[in-house]
N, C-alpha and C positions, 0 to 999 in steps of 0.2 A: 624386886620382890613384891607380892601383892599378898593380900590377905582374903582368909575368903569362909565363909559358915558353912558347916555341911551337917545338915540338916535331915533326920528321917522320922520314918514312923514303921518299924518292921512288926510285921504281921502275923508271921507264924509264930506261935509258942512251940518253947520246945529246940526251938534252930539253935544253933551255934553258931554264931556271928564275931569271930574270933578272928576269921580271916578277914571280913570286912575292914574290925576296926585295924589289923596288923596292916590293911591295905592302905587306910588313909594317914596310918602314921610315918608310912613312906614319901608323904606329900612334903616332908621337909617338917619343921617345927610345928607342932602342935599343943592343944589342951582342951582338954575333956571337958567340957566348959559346963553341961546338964547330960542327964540319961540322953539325952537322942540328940546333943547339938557338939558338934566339935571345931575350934575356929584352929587352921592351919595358915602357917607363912610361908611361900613357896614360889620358887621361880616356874612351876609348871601354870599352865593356861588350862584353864574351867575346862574344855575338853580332856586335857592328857588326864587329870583326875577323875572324869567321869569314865573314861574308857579301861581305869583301873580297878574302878569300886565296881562297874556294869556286872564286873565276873564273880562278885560278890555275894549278892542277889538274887532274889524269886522276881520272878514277873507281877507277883503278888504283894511285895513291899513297898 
């Protein structure tokens, strides 16, 4: 298991980013740790979580 920060800054007002956070909380254990940081423990690799949040996203966040 590794541990790992996930870290943003979203940019549109207004979005609903609901599915985002539903996304990262499939990473295995987590906690909300600030408004924009969440540290998760999970047997996935930095890839397989970013290929899950990517679908998350504006190209603007």
């Amino acid at each position: 298991m590794s541990a790992y920060s996930i870290n943003y800054d979203l940019k549109k007002p207004g979005r609903d980013y609901s599915g985002l956070y539903d996304a990262i909380k499939q990473s295995g254990k987590w906690w909300h740790y600030l408004d924009s940081t969440w540290i998760v423990i999970t047997q996935e690799q930095p890839q397989q979580i970013w290929n899950r949040l990517a679908k998350q996203i504006d190209k603007n966040d």
